[in-house]
LUMDRENRO-106863 format. One record per residue (C-alpha): x, y, z. Coordinates in Angstrom, 2 decimals. Example, Ala and Ser with C-alpha at 12.3 -4.5 7.8 and 13.67 -1.06 7.14 Angstrom:
REM residues 2
c1 12.30&c2 -4.50&c3 7.80
c1 13.67&c2 -1.06&c3 7.14
This chain:
REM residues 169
c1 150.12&c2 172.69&c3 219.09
c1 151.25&c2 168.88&c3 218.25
c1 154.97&c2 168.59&c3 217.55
c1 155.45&c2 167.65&c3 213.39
c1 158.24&c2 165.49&c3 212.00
c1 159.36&c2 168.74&c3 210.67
c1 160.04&c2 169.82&c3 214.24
c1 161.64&c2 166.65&c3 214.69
c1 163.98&c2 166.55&c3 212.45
c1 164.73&c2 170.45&c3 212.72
c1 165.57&c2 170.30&c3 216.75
c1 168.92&c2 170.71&c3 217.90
c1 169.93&c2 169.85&c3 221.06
c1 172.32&c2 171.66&c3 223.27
c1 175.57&c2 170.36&c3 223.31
c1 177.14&c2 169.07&c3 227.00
c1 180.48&c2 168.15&c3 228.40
c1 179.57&c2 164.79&c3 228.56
c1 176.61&c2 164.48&c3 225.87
c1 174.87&c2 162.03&c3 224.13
c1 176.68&c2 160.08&c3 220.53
c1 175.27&c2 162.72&c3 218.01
c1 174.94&c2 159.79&c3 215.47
c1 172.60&c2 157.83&c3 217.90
c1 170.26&c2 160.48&c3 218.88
c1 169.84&c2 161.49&c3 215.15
c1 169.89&c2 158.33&c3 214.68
c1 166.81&c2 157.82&c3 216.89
c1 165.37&c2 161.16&c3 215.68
c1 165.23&c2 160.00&c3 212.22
c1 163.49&c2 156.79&c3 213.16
c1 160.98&c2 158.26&c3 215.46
c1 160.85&c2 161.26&c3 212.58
c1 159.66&c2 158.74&c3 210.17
c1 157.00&c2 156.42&c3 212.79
c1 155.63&c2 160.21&c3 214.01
c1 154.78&c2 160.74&c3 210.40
c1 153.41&c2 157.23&c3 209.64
c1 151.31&c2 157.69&c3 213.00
c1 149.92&c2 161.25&c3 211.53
c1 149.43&c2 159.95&c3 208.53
c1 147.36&c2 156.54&c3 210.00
c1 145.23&c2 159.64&c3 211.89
c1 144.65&c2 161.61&c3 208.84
c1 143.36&c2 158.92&c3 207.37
c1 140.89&c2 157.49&c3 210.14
c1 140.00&c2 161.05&c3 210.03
c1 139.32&c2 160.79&c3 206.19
c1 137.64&c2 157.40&c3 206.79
c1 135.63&c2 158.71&c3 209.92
c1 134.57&c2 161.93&c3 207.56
c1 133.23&c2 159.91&c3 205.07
c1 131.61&c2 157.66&c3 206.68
c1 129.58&c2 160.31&c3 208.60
c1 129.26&c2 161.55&c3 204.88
c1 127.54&c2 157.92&c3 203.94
c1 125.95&c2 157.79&c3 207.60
c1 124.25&c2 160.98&c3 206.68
c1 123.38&c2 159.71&c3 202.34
c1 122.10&c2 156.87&c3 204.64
c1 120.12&c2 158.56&c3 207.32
c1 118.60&c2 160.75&c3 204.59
c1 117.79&c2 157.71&c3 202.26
c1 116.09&c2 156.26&c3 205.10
c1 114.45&c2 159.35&c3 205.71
c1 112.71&c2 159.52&c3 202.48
c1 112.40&c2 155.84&c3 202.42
c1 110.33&c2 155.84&c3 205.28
c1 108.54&c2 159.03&c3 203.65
c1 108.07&c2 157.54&c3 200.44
c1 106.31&c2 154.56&c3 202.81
c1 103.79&c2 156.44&c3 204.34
c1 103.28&c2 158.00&c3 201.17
c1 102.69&c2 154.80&c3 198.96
c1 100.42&c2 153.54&c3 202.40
c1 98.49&c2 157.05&c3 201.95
c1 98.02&c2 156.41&c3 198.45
c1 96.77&c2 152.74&c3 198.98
c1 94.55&c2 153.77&c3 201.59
c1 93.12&c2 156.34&c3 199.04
c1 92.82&c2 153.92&c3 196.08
c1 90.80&c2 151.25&c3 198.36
c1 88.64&c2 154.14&c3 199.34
c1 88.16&c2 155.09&c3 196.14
c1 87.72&c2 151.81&c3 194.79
c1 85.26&c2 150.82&c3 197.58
c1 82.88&c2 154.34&c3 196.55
c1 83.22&c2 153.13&c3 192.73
c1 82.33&c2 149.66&c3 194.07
c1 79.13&c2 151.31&c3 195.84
c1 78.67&c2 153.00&c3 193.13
c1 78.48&c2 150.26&c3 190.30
c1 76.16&c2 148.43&c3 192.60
c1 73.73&c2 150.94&c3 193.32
c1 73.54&c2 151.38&c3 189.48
c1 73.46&c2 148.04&c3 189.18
c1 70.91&c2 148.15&c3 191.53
c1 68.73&c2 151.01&c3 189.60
c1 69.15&c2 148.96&c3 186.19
c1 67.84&c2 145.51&c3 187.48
c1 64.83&c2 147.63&c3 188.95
c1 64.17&c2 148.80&c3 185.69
c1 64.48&c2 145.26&c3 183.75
c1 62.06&c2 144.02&c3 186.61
c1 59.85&c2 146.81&c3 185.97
c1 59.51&c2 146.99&c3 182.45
c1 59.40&c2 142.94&c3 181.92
c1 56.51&c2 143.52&c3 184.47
c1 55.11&c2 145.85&c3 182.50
c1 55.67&c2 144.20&c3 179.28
c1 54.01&c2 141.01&c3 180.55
c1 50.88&c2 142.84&c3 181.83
c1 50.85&c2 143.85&c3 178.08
c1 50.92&c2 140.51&c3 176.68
c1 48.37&c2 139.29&c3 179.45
c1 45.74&c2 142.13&c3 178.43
c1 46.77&c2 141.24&c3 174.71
c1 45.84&c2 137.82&c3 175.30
c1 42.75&c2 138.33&c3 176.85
c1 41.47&c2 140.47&c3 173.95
c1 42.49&c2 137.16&c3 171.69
c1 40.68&c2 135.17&c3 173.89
c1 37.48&c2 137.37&c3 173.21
c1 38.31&c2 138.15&c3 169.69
c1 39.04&c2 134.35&c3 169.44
c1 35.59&c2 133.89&c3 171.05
c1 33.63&c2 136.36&c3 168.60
c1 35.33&c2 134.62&c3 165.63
c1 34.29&c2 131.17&c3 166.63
c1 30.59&c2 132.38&c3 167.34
c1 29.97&c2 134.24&c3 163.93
c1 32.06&c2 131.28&c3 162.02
c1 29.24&c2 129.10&c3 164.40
c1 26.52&c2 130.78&c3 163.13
c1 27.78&c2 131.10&c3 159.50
c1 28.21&c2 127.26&c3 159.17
c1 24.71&c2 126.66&c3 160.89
c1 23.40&c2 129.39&c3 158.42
c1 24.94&c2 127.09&c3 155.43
c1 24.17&c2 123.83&c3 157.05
c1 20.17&c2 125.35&c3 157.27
c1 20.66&c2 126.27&c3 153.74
c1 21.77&c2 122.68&c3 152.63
c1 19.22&c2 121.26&c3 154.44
c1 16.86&c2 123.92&c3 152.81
c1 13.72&c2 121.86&c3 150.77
c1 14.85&c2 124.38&c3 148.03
c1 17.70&c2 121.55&c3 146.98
c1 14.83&c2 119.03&c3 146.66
c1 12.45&c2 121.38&c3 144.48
c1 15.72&c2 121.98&c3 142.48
c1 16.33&c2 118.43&c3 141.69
c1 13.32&c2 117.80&c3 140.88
c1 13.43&c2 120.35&c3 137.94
c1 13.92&c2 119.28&c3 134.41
c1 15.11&c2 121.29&c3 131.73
c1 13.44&c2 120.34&c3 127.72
c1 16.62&c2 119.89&c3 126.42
c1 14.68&c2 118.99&c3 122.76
c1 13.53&c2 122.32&c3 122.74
c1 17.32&c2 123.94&c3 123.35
c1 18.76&c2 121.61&c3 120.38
c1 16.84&c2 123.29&c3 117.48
c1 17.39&c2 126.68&c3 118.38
c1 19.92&c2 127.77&c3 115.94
c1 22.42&c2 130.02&c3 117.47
c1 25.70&c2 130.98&c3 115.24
c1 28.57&c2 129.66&c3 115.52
c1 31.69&c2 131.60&c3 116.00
């Protein structure tokens, strides 16, 4: 067991015939009394120090610990967004994909409509233009009929008209 100041200052020495000045050697006891317990004290404290900084070493250690967890955690989670985001990606463009098809397809479709509609104008355009045809060479034939000349040649007695009486009203 380490010797204290306490023991220090509580030894007594045996007293000889031709012994040491008492007021020397307490003297000397007093003064290595008081550096023993500066020197224990100095330890304590490195022991204090040493303590807590094996406490912060360890806060430390452990902070890195989950730093380093939280790392590969956050990578984990990145790696599982871009793989998500890459399937939505996929995703989008196969619908994308299924939606242009089906603008393609029905502007197909619609102009295949508007190409058959056109060729039944084209006919129905054709019809029109052969009956109005025939019905302006029907009324041409009619003007050039010899009826208008037989017509013009017609003359009313207008003499006879005048003395009819009719009444007035």
């Amino acid at each position: 067991m380490p010797i204290s100041p306490i023991d220090i200052h509580n030894k007594e020495f045996n007293r000889g015939f031709r012994g040491y000045n008492e007021d020397e050697v307490n003297e000397f006891l007093q003064q290595l009394m008081e550096d023993y317990k500066n020197v224990l004290d100095e330890k304590m404290n490195l022991e204090n120090r040493i303590t807590s900084m094996h406490e912060q070493l360890g806060h430390y250690n452990s902070l890195e610990d989950t730093l380093q967890k939280s790392i590969v955690v956050a990578q984990e989670a990145a790696e599982e967004v871009r793989r998500n985001s890459q399937k939505e990606a996929k995703l989008i463009v196969k619908e994308a994909e299924k939606n242009a098809d089906r603008i393609v397809n029905e502007a197909l479709s619609k102009a295949r409509r508007i190409a058959m509609e056109i060729e039944e104008l084209k006919k129905q355009s054709k019809v029109f233009r052969n009956r109005f045809k025939m019905i302006v060479e029907a009324q041409l034939d009619l003007i050039e009929n010899d009826d208008w000349d037989h017509l013009m040649e017609y003359e009313a007695d207008t003499a006879e008209l005048e003395h009819l009486n009719l009444p007035q009203g």
